[in-house]
C-alpha positions in Angstrom: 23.1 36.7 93.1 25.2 39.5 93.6 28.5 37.8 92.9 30.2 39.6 90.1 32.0 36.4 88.9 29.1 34.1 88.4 27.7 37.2 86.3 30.5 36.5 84.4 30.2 33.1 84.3 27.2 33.4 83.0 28.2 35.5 80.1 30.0 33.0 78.6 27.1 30.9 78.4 25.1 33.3 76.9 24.2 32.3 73.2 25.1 34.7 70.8 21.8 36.2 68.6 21.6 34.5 65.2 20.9 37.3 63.2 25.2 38.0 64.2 27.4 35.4 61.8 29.2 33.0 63.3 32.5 35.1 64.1 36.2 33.3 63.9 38.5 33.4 67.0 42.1 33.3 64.8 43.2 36.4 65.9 44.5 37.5 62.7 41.4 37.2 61.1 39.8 39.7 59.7 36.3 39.2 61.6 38.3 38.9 64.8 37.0 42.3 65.6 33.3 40.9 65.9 34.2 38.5 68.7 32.7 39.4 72.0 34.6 41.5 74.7 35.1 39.1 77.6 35.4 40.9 80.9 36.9 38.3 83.4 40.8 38.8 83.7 43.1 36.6 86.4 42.2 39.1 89.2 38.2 38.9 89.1 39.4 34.4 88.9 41.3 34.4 92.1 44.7 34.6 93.5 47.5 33.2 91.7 50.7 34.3 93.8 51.2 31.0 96.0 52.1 29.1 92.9 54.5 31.8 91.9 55.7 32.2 95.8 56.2 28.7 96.4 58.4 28.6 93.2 60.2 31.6 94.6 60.8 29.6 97.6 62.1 26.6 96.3 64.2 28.8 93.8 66.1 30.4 97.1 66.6 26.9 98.5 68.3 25.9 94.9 70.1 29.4 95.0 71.3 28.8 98.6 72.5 25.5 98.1 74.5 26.3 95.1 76.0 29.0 97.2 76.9 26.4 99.8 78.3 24.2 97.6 80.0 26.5 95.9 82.1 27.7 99.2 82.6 24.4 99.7 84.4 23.6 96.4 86.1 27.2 96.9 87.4 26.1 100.3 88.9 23.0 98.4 90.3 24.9 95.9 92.4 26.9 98.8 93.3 23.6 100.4 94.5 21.7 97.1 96.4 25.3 96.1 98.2 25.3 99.3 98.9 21.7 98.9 100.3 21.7 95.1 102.9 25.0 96.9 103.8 22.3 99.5 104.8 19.7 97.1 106.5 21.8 94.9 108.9 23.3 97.4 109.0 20.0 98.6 109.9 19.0 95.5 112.4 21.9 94.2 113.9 20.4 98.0 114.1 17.0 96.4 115.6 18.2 93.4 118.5 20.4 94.6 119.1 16.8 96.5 119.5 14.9 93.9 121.4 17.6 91.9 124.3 17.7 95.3 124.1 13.8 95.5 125.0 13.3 91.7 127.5 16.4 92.3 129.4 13.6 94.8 128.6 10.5 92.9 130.8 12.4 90.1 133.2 13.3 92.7 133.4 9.5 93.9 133.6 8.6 90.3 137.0 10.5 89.9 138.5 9.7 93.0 137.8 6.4 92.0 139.2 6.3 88.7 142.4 8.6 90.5 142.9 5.3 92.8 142.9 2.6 90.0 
């Protein structure tokens, strides 16, 4: 039974003497400094890096699809830019129309009026 994690295993199952009192495990207590030293950390447990890696992984997948999506939406952006130019020079055209067709409507108007 060489296995240093079942020795430590075991520890914990170790009942304390009596002669010790019964020691309080708030750590701001004051007898906090009577409760035993326990020597297993997360290394002597095991391995705990594919949790964190498989979050990693699906965090790059998220990050990546934002990025995608958000070339998409820039691509868009471009498209409906160039589009509102379009229909405003289309529409300054339509304007200056309108401004020379009620330019001759006046002139109509007068000749009109000159004929009467």
């Amino acid at each position: 039974m060489n296995n240093p994690l079942l020795l430590h295993i075991d520890f914990f199952f170790q009942t304390l003497p009596s002669s010790q009192p019964q020691a309080q495990t708030t750590p701001g207590s004051s007898s906090f400094k009577d409760f035993p030293n326990v020597p297993v950390g997360l290394d002597d447990i095991g391995d705990f890096s594919f949790a964190n890696d498989e979050q990693v992984k699906k965090l790059e997948k998220k990050v990546e699809e934002v990025l995608v999506e958000n070339k998409k939406m820039l691509d868009r952006e471009k498209k409906i830019e160039k589009r509102v130019k379009t229909v405003e020079a289309e529409n300054l055209s339509l304007l200056k129309r309108v401004e020379a067709d009620q330019t001759e409507i006046d002139i109509m108007k007068v000749r009109i009026t000159e004929l009467e």
